[in-house]
GUSEKOL-881331 format. One record per residue: z, y, x of N, C-alpha, C in turn; residue in three letters. Coordinates in steps of 0.05 Angstrom, whole numbers. Atoms other than C-alpha are relative to their C-alpha. Layout:
BEGIN
{{Z Y X} {Z Y X} {Z Y X} "ala"}
...
END
This chain:
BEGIN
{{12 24 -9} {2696 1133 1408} {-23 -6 -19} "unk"}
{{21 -2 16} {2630 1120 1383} {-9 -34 -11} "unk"}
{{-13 27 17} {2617 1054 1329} {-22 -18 25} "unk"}
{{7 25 -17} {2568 1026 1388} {27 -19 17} "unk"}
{{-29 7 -28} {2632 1025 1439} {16 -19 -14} "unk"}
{{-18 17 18} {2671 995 1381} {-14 -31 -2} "unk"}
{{21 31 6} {2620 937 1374} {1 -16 25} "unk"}
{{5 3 -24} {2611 934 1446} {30 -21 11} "unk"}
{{-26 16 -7} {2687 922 1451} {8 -30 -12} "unk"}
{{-8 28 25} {2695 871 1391} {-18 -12 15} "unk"}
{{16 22 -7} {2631 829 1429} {13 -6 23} "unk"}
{{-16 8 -23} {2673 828 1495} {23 2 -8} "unk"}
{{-16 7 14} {2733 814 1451} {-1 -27 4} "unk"}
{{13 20 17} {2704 754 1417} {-11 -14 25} "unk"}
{{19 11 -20} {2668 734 1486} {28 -9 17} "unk"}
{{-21 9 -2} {2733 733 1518} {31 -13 -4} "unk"}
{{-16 13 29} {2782 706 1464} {29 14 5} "unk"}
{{-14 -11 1} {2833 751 1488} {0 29 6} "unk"}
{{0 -36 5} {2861 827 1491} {-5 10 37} "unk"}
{{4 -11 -27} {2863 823 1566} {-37 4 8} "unk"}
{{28 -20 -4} {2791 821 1575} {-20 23 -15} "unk"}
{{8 -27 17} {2781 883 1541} {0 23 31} "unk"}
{{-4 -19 -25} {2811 911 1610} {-20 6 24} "unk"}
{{22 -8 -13} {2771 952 1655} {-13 -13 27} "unk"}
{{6 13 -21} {2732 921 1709} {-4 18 21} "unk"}
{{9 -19 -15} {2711 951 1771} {-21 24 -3} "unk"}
{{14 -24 8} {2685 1021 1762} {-21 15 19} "unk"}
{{13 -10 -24} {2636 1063 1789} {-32 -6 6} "unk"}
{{19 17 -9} {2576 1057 1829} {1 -15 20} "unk"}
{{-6 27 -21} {2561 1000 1876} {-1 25 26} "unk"}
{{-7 -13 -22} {2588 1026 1945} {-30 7 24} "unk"}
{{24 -1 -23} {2535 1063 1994} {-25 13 -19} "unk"}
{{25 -12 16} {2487 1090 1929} {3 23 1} "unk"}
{{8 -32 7} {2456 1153 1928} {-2 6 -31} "unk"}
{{13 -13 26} {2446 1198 1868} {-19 17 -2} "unk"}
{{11 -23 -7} {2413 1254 1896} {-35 2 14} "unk"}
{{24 -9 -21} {2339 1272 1915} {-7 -5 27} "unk"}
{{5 -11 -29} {2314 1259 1988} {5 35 -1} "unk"}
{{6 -24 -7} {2300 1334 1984} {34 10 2} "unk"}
{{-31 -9 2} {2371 1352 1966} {24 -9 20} "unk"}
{{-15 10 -23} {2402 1304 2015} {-7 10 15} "unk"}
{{-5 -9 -30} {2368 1330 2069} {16 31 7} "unk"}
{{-11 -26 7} {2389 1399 2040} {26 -5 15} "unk"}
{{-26 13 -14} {2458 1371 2053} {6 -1 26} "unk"}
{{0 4 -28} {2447 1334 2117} {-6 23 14} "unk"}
{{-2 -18 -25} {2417 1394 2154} {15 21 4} "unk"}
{{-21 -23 7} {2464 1447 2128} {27 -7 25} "unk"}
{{-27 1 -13} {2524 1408 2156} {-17 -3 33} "unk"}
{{18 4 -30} {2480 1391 2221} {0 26 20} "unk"}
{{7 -21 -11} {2463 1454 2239} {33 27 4} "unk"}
{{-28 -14 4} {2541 1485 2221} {20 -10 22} "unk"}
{{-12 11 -14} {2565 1430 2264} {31 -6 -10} "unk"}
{{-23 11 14} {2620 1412 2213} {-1 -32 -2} "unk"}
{{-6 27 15} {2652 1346 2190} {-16 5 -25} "unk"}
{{7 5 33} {2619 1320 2122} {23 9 -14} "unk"}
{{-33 -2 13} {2668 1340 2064} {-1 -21 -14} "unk"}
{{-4 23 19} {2693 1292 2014} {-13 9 -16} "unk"}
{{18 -7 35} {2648 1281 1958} {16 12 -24} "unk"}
{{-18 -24 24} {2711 1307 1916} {-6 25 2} "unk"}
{{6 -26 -19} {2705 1366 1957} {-24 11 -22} "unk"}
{{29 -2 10} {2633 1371 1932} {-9 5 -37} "unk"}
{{0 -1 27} {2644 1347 1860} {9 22 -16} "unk"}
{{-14 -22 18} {2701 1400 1843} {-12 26 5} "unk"}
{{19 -29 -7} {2661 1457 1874} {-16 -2 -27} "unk"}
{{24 4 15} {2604 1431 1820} {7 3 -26} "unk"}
{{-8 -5 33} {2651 1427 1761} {15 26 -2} "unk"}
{{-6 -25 -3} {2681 1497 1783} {-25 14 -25} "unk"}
{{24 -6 19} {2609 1507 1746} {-2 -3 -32} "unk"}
{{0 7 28} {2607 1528 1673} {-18 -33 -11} "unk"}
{{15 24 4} {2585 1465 1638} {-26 7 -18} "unk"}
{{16 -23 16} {2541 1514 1588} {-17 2 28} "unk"}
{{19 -3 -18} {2506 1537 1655} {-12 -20 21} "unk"}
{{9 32 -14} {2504 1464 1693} {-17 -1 -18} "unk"}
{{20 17 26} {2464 1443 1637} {-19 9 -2} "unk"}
{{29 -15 4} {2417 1498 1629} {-22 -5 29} "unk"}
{{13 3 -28} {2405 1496 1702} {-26 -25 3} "unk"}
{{11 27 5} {2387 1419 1693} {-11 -6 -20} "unk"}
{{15 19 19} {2358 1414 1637} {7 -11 -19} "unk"}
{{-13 28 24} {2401 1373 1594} {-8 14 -22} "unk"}
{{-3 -12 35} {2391 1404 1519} {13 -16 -16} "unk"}
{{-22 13 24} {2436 1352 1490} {25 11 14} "unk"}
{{-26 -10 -17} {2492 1380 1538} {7 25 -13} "unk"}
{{3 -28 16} {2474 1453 1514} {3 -1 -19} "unk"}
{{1 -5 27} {2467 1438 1448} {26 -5 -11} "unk"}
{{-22 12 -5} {2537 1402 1452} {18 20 2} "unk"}
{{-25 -22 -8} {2576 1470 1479} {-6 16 -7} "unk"}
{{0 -22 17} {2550 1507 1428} {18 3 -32} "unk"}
{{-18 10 30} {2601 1518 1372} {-16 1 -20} "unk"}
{{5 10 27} {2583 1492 1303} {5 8 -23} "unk"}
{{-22 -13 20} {2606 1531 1250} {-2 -17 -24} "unk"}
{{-2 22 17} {2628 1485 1190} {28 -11 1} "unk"}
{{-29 16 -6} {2684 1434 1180} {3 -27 -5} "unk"}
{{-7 23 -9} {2704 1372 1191} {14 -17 -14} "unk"}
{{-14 8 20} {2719 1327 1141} {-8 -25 -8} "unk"}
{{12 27 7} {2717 1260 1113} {11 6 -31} "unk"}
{{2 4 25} {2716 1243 1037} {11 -22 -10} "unk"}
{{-20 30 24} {2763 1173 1035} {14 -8 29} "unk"}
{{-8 10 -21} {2809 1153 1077} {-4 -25 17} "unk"}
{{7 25 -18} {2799 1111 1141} {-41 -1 2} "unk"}
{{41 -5 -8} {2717 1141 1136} {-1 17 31} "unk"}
{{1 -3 -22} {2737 1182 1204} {19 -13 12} "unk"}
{{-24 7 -22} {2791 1156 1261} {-13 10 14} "unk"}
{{4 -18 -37} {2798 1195 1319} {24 -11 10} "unk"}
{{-22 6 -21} {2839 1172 1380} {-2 17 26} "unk"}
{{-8 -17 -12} {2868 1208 1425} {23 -8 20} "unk"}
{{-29 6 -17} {2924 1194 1487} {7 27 5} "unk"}
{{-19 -14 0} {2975 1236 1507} {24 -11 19} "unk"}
{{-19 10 -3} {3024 1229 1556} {24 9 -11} "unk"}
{{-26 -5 24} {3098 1231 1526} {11 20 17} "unk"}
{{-22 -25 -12} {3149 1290 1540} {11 -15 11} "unk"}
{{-25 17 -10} {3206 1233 1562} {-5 -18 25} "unk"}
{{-5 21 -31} {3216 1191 1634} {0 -29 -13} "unk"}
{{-18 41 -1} {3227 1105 1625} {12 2 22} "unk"}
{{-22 15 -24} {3285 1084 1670} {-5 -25 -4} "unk"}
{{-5 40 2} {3291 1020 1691} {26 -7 -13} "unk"}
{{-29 8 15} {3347 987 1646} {23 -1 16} "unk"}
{{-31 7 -6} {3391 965 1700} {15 18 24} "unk"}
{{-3 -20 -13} {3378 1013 1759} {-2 34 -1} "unk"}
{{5 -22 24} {3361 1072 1710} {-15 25 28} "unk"}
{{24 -16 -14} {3300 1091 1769} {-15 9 -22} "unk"}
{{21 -2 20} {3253 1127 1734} {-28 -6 9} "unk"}
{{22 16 2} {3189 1089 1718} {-21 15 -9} "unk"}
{{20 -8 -2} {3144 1140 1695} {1 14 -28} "unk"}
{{5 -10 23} {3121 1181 1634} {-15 -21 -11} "unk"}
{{26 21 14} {3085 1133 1580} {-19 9 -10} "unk"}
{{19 -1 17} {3022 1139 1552} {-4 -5 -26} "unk"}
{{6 5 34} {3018 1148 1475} {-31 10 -12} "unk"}
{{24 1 6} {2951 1129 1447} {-5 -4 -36} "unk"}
{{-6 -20 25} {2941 1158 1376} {-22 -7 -19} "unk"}
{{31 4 11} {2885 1134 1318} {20 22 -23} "unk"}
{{-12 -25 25} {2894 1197 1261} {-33 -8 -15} "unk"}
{{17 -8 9} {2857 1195 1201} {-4 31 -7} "unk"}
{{1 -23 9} {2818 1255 1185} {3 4 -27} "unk"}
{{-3 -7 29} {2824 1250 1109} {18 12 -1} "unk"}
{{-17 0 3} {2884 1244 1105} {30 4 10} "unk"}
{{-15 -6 -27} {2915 1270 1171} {28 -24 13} "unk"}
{{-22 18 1} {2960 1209 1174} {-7 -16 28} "unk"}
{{8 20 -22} {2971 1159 1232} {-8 -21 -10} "unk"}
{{1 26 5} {2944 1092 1219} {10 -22 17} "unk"}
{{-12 18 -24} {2966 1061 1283} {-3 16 26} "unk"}
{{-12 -7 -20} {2990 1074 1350} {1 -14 23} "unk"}
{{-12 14 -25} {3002 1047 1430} {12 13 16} "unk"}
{{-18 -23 -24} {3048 1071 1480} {7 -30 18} "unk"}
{{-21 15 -19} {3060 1040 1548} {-10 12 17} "unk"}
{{9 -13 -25} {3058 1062 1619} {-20 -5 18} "unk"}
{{31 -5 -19} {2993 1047 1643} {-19 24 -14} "unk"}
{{28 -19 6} {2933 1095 1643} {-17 -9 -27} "unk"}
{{23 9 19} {2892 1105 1577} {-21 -18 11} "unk"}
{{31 16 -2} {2839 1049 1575} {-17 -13 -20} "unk"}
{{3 19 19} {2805 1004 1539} {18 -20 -14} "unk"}
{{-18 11 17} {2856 964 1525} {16 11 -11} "unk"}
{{-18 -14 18} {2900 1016 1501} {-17 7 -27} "unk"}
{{26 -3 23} {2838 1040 1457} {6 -22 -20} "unk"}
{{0 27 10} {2842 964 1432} {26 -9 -15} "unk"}
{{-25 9 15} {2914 954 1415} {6 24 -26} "unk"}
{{8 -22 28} {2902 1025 1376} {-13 -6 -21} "unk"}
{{18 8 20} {2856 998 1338} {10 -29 -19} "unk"}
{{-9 24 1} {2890 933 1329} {22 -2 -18} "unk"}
{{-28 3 7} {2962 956 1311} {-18 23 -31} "unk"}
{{13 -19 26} {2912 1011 1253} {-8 -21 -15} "unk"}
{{4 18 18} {2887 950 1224} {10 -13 -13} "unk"}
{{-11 29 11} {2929 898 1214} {35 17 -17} "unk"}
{{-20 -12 17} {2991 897 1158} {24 -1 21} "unk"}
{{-17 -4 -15} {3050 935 1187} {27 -14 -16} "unk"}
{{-30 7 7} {3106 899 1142} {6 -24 18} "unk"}
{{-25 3 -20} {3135 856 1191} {-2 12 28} "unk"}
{{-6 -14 -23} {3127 901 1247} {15 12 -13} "unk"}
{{-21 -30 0} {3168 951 1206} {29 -18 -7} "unk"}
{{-23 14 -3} {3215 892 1186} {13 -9 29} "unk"}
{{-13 7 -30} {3222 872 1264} {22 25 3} "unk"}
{{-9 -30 -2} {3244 943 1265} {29 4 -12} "unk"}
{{-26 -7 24} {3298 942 1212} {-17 25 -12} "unk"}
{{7 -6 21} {3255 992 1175} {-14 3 -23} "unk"}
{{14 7 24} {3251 997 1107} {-12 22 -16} "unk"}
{{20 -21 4} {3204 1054 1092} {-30 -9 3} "unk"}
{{31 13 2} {3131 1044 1073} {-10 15 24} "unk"}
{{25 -10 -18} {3076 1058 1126} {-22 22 -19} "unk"}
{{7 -6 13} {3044 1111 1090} {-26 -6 1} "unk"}
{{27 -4 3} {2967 1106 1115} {-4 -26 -17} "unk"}
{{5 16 17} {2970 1035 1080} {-8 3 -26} "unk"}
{{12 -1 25} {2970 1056 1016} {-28 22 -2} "unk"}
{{25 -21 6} {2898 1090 1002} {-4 14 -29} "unk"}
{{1 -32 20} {2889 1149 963} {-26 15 5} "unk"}
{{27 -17 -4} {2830 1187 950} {15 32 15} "unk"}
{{-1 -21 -12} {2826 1249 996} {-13 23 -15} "unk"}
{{18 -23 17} {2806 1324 963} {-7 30 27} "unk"}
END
């Protein structure tokens, strides 16, 4: 996540005074917009015209497109930050003090939720992950069964910041949180 998005979030944080409006709004583009060229649409339009097929679904369309190396989409188009992007880097990756990178990352879990009383199962959860790179340690964590989002992003960031001694006393445990204490990284 990049430190604009982070800013971006803390201002619609702070704008909304709670964690729920962090949550995603309607996505997308507005219904009925093109992306594509006249020239390319008509490409489109007369192909199927003349075949005398149904339209396909734009999924249809999409996954055909990402079938397409992303190395050769790019070149095709033009991008050179795309290309330059899926070219490996040789080097490594490293920070110099802990809590100078966080990376997050979800994951859904190996395990089912049951419902407590009818023991249906409710779904795999989502575990949303901040690791420092110094120091390869977790700083904080979210897990629940909705889809990665922003707000999971947000409570990751949230439960990495703030002091974990009485979350670990809620807990009954009495083991330190290690990323708390800071240590220089080598």
């Amino acid at each position: 996540m990049s430190r604009a998005t982070i800013y971006r979030l803390i201002k619609v944080f702070r704008k909304g005074g709670t964690v729920t409006s962090l949550l995603d709004r309607t996505r997308g583009r507005p219904k009925g917009s093109r992306t594509l060229d006249e020239k390319r649409q008509e490409i489109i339009r007369s192909t199927i015209a003349t075949a005398g097929l149904k339209s396909p679904n734009w999924r249809t369309i999409k996954a055909r497109v990402e079938d397409v190396d992303l190395e050769t989409r790019a070149k095709r188009r033009g991008e050179k930050k795309i290309v330059k992007a899926t070219i490996a880097t040789p080097g490594e990756y490293s920070a110099s003090r802990p809590l100078e990178i966080v990376q997050i990352d979800h994951t859904k879990a190996d395990v089912f939720v049951v419902d407590e009383e009818t023991r249906t199962p409710i779904g795999r959860p989502w575990l949303t992950l901040a690791l420092d790179v110094c120091s390869r340690m977790v700083p904080g964590f979210y897990l629940a069964t909705e889809a990665p989002s922003r707000l999971s992003t947000s409570l990751c960031l949230l439960h990495s910041v703030f002091d974990k001694s009485a979350w670990l006393r809620e807990r009954d445990i009495n083991e330190p949180w290690p990323p708390a204490h800071r240590k220089r990284c080598t």
